[in-house]
MIDOSE-1310 file (N, C-alpha, C; in nm, 2 decimals, decimal comma, always signed):
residues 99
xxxx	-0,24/-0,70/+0,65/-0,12/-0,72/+0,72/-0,09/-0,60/+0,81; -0,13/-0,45/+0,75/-0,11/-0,38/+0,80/-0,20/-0,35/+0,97; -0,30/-0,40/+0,99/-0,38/-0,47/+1,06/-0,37/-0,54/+1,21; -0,33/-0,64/+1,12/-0,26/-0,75/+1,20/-0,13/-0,71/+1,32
xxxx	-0,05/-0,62/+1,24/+0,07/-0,57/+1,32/+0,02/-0,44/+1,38; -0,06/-0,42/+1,36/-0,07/-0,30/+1,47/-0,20/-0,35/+1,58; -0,27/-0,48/+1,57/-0,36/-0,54/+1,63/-0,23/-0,57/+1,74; -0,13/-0,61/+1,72/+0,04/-0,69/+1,81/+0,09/-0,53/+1,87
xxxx	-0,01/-0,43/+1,89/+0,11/-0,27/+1,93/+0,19/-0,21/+1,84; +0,23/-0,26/+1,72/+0,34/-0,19/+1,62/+0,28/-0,06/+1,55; +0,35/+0,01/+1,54/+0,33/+0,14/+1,45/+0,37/+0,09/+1,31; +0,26/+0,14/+1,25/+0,30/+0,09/+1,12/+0,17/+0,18/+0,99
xxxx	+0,33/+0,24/+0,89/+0,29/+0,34/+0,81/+0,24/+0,29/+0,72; +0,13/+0,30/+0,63/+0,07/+0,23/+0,50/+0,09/+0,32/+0,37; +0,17/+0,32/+0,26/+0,18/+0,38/+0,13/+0,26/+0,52/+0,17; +0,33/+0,50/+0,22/+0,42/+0,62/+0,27/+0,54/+0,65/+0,16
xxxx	+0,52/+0,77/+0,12/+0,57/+0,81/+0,00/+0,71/+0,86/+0,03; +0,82/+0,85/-0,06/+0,92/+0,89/-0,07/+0,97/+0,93/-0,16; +1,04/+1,10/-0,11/+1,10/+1,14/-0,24/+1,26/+1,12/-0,24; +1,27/+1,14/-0,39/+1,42/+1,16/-0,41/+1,48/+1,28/-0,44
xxxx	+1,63/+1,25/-0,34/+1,70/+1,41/-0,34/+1,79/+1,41/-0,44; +1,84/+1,50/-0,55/+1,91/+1,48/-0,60/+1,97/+1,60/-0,61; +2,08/+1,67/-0,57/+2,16/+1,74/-0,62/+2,09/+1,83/-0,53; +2,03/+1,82/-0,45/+1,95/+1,96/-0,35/+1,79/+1,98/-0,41
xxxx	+1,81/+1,93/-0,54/+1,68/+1,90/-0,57/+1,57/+1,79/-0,52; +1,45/+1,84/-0,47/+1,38/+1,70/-0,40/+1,28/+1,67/-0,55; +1,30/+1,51/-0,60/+1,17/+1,51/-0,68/+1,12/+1,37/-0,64; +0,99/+1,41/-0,65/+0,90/+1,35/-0,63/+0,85/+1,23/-0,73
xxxx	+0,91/+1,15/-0,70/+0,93/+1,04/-0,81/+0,74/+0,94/-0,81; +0,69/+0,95/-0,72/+0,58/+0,86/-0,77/+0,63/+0,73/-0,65; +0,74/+0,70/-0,60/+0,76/+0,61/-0,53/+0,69/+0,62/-0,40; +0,62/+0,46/-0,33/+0,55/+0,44/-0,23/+0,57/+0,34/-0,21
xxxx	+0,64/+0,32/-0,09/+0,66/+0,21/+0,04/+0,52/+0,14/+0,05; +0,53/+0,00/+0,09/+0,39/-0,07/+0,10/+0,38/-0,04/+0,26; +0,49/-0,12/+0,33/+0,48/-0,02/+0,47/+0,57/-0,04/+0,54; +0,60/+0,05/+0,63/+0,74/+0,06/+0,73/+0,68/+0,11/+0,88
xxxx	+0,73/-0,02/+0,91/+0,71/-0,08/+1,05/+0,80/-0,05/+1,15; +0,72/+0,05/+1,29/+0,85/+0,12/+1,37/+0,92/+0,19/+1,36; +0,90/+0,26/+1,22/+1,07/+0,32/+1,18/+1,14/+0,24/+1,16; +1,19/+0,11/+1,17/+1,28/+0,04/+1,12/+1,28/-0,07/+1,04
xxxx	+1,15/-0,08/+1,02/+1,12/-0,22/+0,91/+1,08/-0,17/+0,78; +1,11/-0,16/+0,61/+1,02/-0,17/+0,48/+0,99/-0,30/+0,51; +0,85/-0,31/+0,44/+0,81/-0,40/+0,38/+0,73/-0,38/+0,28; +0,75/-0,48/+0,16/+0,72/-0,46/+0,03/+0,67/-0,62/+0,03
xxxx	+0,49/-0,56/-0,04/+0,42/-0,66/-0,06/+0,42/-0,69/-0,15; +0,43/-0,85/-0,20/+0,41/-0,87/-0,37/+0,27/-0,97/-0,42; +0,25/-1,05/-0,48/+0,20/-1,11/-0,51/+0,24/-1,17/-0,69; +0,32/-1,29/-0,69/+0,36/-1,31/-0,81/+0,45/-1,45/-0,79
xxxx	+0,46/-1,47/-0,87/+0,50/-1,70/-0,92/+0,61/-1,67/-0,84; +0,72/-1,57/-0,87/+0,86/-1,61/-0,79/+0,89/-1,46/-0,81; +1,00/-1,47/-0,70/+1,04/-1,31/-0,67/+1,16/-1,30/-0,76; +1,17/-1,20/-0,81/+1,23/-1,18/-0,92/+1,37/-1,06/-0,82
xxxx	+1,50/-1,06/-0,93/+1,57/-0,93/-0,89/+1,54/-0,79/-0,88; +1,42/-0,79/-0,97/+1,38/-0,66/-1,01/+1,31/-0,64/-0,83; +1,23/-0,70/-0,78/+1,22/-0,71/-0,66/+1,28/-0,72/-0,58; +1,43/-0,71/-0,55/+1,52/-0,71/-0,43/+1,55/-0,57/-0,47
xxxx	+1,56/-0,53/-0,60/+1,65/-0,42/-0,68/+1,53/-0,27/-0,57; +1,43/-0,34/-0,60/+1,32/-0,20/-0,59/+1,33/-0,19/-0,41; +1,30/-0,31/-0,33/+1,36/-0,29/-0,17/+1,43/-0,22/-0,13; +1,55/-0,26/-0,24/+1,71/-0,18/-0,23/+1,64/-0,05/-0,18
xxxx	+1,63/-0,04/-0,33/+1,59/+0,15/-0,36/+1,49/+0,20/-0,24; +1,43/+0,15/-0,22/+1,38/+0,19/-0,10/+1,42/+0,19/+0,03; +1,48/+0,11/+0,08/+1,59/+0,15/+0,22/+1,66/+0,22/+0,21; +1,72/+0,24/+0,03/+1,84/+0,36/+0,07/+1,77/+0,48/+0,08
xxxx	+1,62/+0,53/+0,01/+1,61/+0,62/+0,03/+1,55/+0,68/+0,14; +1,51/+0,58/+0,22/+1,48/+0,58/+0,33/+1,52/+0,62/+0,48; +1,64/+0,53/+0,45/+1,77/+0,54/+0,55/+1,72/+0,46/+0,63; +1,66/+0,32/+0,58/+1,63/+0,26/+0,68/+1,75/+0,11/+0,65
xxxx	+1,79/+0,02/+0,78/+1,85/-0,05/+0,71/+1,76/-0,18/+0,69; +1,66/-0,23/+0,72/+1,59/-0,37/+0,74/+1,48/-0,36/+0,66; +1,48/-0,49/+0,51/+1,39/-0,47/+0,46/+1,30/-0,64/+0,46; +1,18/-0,62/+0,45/+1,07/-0,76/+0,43/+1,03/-0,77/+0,27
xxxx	+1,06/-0,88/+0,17/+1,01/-0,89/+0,09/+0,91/-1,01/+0,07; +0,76/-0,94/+0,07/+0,68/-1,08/+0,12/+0,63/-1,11/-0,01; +0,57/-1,24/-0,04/+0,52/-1,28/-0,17/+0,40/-1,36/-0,12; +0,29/-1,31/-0,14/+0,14/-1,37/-0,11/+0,12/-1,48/-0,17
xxxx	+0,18/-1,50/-0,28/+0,16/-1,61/-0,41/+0,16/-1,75/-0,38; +0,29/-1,76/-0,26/+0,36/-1,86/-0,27/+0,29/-1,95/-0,20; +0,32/-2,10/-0,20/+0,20/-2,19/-0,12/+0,20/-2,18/-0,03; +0,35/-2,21/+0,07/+0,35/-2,18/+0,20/+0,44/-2,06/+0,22
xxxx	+0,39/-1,93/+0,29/+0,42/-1,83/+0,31/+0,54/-1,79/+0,37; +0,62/-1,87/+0,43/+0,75/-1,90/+0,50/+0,84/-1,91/+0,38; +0,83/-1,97/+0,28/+0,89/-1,99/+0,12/+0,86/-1,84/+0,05; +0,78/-1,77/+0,08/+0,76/-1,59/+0,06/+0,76/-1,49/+0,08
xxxx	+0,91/-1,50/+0,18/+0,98/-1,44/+0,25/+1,14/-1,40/+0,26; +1,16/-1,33/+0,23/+1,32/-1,24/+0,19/+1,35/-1,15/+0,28; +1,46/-1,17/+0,38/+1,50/-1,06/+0,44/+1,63/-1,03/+0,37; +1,63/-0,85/+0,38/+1,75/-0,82/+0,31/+1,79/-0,74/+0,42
xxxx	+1,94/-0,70/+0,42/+2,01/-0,61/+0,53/+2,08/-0,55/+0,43; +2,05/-0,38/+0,47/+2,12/-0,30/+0,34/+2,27/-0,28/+0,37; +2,29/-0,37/+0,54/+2,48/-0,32/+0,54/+2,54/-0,42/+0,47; +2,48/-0,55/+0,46/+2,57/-0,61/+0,39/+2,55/-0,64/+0,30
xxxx	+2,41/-0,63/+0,24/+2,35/-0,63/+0,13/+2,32/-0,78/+0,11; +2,27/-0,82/+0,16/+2,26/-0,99/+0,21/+2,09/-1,04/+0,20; +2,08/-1,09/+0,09/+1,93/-1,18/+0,10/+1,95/-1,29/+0,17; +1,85/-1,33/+0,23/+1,84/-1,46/+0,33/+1,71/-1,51/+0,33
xxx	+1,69/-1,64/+0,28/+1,51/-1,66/+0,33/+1,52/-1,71/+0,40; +1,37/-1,70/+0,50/+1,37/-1,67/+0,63/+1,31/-1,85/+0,64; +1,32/-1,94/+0,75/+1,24/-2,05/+0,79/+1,34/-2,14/+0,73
């Protein structure tokens, strides 16, 4: 995927790590973005029967720590791909599938 969009011109980061601040303390949690497109796109790759909350939950976490607002939750699984697709906006906090 990562590929594909930069084959189209886009900049686009692969496993780009993020830490967390807490209290002035930075820790390094182990957490990794699948990839963020532009500066202004996450996207989180899945592959699994149905997207679950725990997968909107984990996006979340990742835009906020990001400071990004626009997230992609894609699901490879699904028959047709358009059906495995979740856009989320962290201002209003709003899932929407896309098609």
């Amino acid at each position: 995927m990562a590929h594909e969009l930069r084959l189209r011109g886009l900049r686009v980061e692969e496993h780009r790590p993020v830490a967390l601040d807490s209290k002035g303390i930075k820790l390094d949690c182990g957490y990794r973005v699948d990839l963020v497109v532009e500066q202004t796109l996450v996207v989180e790759i899945n592959c699994v029967d149905h997207l679950m909350p725990i997968h909107q939950a984990q996006l979340i976490t990742y835009l906020r720590l990001t400071k990004l607002q626009t997230g992609l939750l894609v699901n490879f699984h699904a028959a047709v791909l358009k059906r495995g697709l979740r856009r989320l906006g962290l201002r209003r906090l709003t899932l929407k599938p896309l098609g």
